[in-house]
C-alpha positions as CSV (number, residue, x, y, z in Angstrom):
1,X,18.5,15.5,-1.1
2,X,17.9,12.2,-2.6
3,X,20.0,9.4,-0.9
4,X,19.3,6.3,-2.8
5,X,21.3,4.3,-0.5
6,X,19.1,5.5,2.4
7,X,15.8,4.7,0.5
8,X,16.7,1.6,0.2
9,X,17.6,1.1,3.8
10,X,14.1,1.4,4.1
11,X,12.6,-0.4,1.8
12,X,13.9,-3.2,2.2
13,X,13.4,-3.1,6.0
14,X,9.8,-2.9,5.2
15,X,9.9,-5.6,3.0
16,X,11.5,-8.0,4.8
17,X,8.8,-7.0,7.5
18,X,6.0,-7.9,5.8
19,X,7.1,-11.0,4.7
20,X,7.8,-12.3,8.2
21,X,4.4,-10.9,8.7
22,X,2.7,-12.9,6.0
23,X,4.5,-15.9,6.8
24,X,2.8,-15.5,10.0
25,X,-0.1,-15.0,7.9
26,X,0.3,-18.0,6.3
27,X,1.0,-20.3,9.4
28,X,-2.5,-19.1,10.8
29,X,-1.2,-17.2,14.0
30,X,-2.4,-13.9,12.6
31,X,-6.6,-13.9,12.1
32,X,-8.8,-12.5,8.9
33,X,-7.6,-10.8,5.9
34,X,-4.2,-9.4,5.6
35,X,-3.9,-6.4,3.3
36,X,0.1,-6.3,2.6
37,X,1.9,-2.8,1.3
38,X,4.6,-5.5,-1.0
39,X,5.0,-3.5,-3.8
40,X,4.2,0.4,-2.7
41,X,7.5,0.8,-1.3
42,X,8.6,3.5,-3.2
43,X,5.5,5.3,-3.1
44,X,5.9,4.9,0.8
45,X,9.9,5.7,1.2
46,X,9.5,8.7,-1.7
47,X,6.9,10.3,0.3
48,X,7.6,9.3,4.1
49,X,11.0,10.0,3.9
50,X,10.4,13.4,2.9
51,X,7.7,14.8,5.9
52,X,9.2,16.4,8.7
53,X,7.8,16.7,12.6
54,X,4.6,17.5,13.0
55,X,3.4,16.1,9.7
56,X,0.6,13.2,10.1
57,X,-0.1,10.2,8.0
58,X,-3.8,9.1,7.0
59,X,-3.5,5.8,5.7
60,X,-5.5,3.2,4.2
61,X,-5.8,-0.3,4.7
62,X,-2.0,-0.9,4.3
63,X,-0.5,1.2,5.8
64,X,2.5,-1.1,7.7
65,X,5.2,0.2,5.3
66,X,4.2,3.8,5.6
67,X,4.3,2.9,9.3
68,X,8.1,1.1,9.2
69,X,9.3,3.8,7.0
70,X,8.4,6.4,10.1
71,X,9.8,4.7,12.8
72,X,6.7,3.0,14.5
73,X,8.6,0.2,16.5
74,X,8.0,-2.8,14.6
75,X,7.5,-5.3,17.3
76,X,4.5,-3.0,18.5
77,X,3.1,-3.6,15.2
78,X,4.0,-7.3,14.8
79,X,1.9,-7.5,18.3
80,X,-0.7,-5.9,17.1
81,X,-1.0,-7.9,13.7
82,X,-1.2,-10.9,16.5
83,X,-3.9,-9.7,18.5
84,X,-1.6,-9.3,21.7
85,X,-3.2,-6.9,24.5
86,X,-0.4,-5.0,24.1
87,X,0.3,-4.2,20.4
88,X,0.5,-1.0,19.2
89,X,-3.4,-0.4,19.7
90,X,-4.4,-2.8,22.6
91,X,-4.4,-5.4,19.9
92,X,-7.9,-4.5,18.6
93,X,-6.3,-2.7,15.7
94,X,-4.9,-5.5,13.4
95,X,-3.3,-4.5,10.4
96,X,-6.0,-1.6,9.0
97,X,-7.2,0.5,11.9
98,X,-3.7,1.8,13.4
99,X,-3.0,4.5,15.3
100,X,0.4,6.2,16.7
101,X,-0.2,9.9,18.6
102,X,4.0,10.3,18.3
103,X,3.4,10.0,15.0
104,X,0.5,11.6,14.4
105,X,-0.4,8.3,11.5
106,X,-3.9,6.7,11.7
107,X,-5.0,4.3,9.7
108,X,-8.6,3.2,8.1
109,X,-9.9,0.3,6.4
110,X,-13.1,2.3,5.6
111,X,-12.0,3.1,1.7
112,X,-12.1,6.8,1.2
113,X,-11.8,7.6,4.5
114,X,-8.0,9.0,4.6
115,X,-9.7,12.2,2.7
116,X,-11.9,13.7,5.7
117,X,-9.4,12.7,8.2
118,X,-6.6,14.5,6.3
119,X,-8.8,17.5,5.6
120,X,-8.7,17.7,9.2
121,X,-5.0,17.2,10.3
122,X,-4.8,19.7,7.8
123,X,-6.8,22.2,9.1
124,X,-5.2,21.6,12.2
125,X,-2.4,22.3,10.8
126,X,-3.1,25.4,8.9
127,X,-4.4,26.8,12.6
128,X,-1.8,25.5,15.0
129,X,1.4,24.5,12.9
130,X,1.5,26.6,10.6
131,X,4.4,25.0,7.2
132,X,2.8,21.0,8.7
133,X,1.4,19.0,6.1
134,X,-1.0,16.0,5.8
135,X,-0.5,12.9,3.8
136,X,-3.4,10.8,2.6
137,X,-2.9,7.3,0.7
138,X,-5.6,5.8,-0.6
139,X,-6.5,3.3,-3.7
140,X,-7.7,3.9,-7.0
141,X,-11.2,2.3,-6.0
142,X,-11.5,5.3,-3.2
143,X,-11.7,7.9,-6.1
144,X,-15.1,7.0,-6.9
145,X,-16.4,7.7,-3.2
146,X,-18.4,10.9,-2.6
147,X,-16.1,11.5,0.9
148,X,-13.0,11.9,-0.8
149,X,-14.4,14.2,-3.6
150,X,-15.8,16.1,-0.9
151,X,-12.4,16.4,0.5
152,X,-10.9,17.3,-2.4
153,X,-13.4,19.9,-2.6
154,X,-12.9,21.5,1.1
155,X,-9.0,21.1,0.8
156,X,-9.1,23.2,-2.8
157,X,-11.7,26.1,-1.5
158,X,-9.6,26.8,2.1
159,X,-6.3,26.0,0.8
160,X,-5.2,22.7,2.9
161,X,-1.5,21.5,3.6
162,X,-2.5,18.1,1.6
163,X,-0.5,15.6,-0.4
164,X,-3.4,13.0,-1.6
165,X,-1.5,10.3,-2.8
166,X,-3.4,7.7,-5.0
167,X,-1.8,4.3,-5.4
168,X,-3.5,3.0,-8.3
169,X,-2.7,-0.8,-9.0
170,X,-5.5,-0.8,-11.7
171,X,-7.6,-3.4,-10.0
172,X,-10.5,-3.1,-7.6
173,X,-9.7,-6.6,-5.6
174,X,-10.2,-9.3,-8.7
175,X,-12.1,-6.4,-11.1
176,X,-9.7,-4.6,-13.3
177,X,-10.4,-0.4,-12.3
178,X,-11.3,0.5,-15.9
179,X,-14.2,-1.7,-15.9
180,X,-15.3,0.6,-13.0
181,X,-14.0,4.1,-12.8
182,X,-14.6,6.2,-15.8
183,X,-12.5,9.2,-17.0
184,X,-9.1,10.6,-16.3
185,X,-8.0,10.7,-12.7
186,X,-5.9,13.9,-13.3
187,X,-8.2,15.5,-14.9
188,X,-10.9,14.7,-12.4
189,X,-8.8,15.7,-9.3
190,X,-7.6,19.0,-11.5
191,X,-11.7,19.7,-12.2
192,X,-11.1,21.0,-8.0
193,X,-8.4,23.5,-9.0
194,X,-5.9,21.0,-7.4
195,X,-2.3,20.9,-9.1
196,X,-2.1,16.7,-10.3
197,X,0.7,14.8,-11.8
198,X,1.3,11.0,-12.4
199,X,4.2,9.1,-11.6
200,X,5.4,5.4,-12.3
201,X,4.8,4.6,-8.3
202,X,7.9,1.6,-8.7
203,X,10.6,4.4,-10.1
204,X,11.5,6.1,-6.5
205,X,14.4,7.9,-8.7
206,X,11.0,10.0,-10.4
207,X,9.0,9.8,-7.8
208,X,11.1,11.7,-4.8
209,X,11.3,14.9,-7.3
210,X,7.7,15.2,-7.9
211,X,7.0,14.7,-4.1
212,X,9.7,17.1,-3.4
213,X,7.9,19.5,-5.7
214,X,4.3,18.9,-4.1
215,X,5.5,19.3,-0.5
216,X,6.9,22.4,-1.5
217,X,3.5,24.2,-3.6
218,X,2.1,22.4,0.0
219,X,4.3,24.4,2.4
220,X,4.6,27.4,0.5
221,X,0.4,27.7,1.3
222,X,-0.8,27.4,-1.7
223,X,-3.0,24.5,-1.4
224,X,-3.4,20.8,-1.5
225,X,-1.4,18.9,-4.5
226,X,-2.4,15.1,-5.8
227,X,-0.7,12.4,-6.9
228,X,-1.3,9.7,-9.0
229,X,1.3,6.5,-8.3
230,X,0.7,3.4,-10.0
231,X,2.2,0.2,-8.2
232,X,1.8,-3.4,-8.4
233,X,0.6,-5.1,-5.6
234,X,3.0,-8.2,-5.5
235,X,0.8,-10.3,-2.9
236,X,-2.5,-9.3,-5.0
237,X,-5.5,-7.6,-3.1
238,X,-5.0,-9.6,0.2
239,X,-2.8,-12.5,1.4
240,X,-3.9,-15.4,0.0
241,X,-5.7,-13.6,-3.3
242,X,-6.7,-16.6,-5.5
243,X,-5.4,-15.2,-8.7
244,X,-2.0,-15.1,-7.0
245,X,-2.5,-18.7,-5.9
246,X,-3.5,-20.1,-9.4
247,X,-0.4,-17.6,-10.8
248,X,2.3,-19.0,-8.2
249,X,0.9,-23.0,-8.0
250,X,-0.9,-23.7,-11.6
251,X,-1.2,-27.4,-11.2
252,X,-2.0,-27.3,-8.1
253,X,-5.5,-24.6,-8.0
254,X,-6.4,-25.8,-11.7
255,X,-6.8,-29.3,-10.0
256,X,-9.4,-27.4,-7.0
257,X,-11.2,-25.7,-10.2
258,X,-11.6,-27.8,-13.0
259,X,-14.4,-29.9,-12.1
260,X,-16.6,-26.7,-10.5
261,X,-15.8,-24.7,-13.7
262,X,-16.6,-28.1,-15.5
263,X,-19.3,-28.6,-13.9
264,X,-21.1,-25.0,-14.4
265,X,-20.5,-25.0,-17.9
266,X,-22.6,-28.3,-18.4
267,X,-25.3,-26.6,-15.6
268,X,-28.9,-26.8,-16.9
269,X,-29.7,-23.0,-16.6
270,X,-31.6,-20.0,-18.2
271,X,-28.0,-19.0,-19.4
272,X,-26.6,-19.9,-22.6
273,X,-23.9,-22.3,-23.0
274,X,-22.1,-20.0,-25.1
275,X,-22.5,-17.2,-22.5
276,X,-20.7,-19.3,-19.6
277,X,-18.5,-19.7,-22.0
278,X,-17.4,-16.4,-22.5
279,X,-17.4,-16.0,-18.7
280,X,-14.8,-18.7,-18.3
281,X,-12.8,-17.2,-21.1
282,X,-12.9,-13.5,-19.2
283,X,-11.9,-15.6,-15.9
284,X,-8.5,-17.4,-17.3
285,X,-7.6,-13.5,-19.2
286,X,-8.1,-11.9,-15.5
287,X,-5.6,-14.7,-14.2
288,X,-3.3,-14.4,-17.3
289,X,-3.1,-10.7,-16.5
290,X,-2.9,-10.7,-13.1
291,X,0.6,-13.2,-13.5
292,X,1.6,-11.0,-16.3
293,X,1.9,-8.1,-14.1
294,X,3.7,-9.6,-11.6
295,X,6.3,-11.0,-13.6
296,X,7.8,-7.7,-14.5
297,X,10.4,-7.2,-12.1
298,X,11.0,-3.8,-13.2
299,X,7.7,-3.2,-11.3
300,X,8.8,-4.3,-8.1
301,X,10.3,-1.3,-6.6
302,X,12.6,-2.9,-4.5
303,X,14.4,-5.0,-6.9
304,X,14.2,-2.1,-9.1
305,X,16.3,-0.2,-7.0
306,X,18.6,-3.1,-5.8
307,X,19.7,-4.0,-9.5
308,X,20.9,0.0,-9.4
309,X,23.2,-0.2,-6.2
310,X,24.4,-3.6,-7.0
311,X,26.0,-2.0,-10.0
312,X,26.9,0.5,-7.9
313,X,28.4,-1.6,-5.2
314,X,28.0,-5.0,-4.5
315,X,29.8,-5.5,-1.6
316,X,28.0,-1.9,0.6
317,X,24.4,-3.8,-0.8
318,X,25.4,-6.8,0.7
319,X,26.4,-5.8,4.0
320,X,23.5,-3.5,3.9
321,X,20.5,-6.1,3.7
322,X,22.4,-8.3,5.9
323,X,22.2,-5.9,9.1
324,X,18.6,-5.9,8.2
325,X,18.1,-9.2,8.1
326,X,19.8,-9.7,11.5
327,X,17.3,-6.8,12.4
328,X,14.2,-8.1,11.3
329,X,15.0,-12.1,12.9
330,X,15.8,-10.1,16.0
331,X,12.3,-8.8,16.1
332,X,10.5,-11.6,15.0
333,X,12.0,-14.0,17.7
334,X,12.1,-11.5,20.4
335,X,8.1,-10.9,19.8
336,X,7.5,-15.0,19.6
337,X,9.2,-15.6,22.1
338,X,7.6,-13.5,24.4
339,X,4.6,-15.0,23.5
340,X,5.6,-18.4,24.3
341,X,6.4,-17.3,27.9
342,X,2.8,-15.3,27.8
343,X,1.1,-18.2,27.5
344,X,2.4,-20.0,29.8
């Protein structure tokens, strides 16, 4: 049964998560990139909210709402994410190569790789709990690798308890995915004999029926079923993404690349003038896009759902996200402060 109010719960937990995460991030305490799940909450809540125990979780290279949404204990991941010995995985993890045996959730930042490894829990599955299922996220820029065709293939042919989810945001990092991918995703994945269905991966109202319906084919043996989500990832391709930076702060990053950009257009080169002019032209489109997107708050699935139970009831909605903010402070202090006293 879909509880909206319980979703929520959820996904907003997770949120306010990874923002104390990437305002870690941002004060330099956590190290490389940061790949954040902003903006796949509903994809995350629809589907993790709906596996039961002994179902695993292959993720890709964000993979801390998923994780949230579980139950993974969040100050074990906000270790990990700060390299402490004793985060969730020893600290050598970060943020894209998890693991959690109570779980049974791993996650990769190989893209792809969530295909072979759920072809596996799978089989598992099929051979020693028999009604489990496994759930495999990946992006749109994984369904042009040969492993997770292959997967595909192998799940269709021995009928494998798998829900591959694809969460396309239609951009591989600052390249939009149609200049990259050709053909229909469906139809590719349905080319395998695999059931596929789109879904607007911000609406959790649609989305829950449709992974209620997939689990379902899934448990009932008849095979793997796919999914294809889109989302909108909010904080771009990783923290920090510069066309999120020239989207949020325009005076400020047009200032760091006018005179480069000025600079290579007047450039004595074999290329035409003309031609680096057309590149610049393509450049400020991809940022005008990229701010577009992210202006549509009917795409962010969390203030998508909030405008619904504020209707609903103010007052529940604001209690609601105040426990969790008490929550999340709780956990973020708790963690830094232990690490204060570890250093000393």
């Amino acid at each position: 049964m879909m509880d909206l109010w319980h979703i929520y719960t959820h996904m907003f937990r997770s949120r306010l998560f990874e923002e104390a995460v990437a305002r870690a991030w941002q004060a330099g305490r956590i190290m490389g990139e940061m790949h954040s799940s902003i903006g796949e909450e509903a994809i995350a809540a629809a589907t993790v909210l709906q596996l039961k125990e002994g179902d695993a979780m292959l993720l890709d290279h964000r993979g801390t709402a998923p994780l949230v949404i579980r139950g993974v204990d969040m100050a074990l991941l906000y270790r990990e994410f700060l390299g402490h010995p004793d985060g969730l995985c020893g600290g050598k993890g970060g943020h894209m190569h998890l693991f959690s045996r109570p779980h049974l959730a791993a996650s990769s930042g190989i893209v792809g790789a969530t295909g072979p490894l759920a072809a596996g829990f799978a089989l598992a599955a099929k051979r020693l709990r028999p009604g489990n299922v496994a759930l495999a996220y990946f992006g749109d820029g994984a369904m042009n690798q040969g492993m997770l065709l292959e997967s595909f293939n192998l799940a269709a042919a021995w009928k494998l308890p798998v829900l591959f989810i694809c969460k396309d945001s239609h951009w591989a990092i600052t390249t939009e995915t149609e200049q990259v991918t050709g053909g229909n995703l469906i139809e590719r994945v349905r080319g395998f004999g695999i059931p596929a269905e789109y879904a607007e991966g911000w609406d959790v109202e649609r989305l829950w029926p449709l992974v209620q319906k997939a689990l379902v084919h899934i448990r009932d043996g008849k095979g793997p079923f796919f999914i294809h989500a889109t989302c909108v990832h909010l904080e771009g391709h990783f923290l920090g993404d510069p066309l999120i930076r020239v989207f949020r702060h325009p005076l400020k990053e047009a200032r760091k690349l006018t005179s480069p950009l000025l600079a290579a257009l007047s450039l004595k080169s074999s290329d035409s003038v003309s031609h680096r002019k057309e590149r610049l032209e393509y450049l400020l489109k991809t940022i005008g896009k990229a701010a577009k997107q992210r202006r549509e708050d009917d795409k962010d699935p969390v203030k998508r759902l909030r405008k619904k139970l504020l209707a609903e009831n103010k007052n529940r909605l604001k209690e609601v996200e105040q426990q969790i903010r008490t929550e999340i402070d709780h956990i973020i202090s708790q963690v830094e402060r232990y690490e204060k006293e570890a250093k000393r």
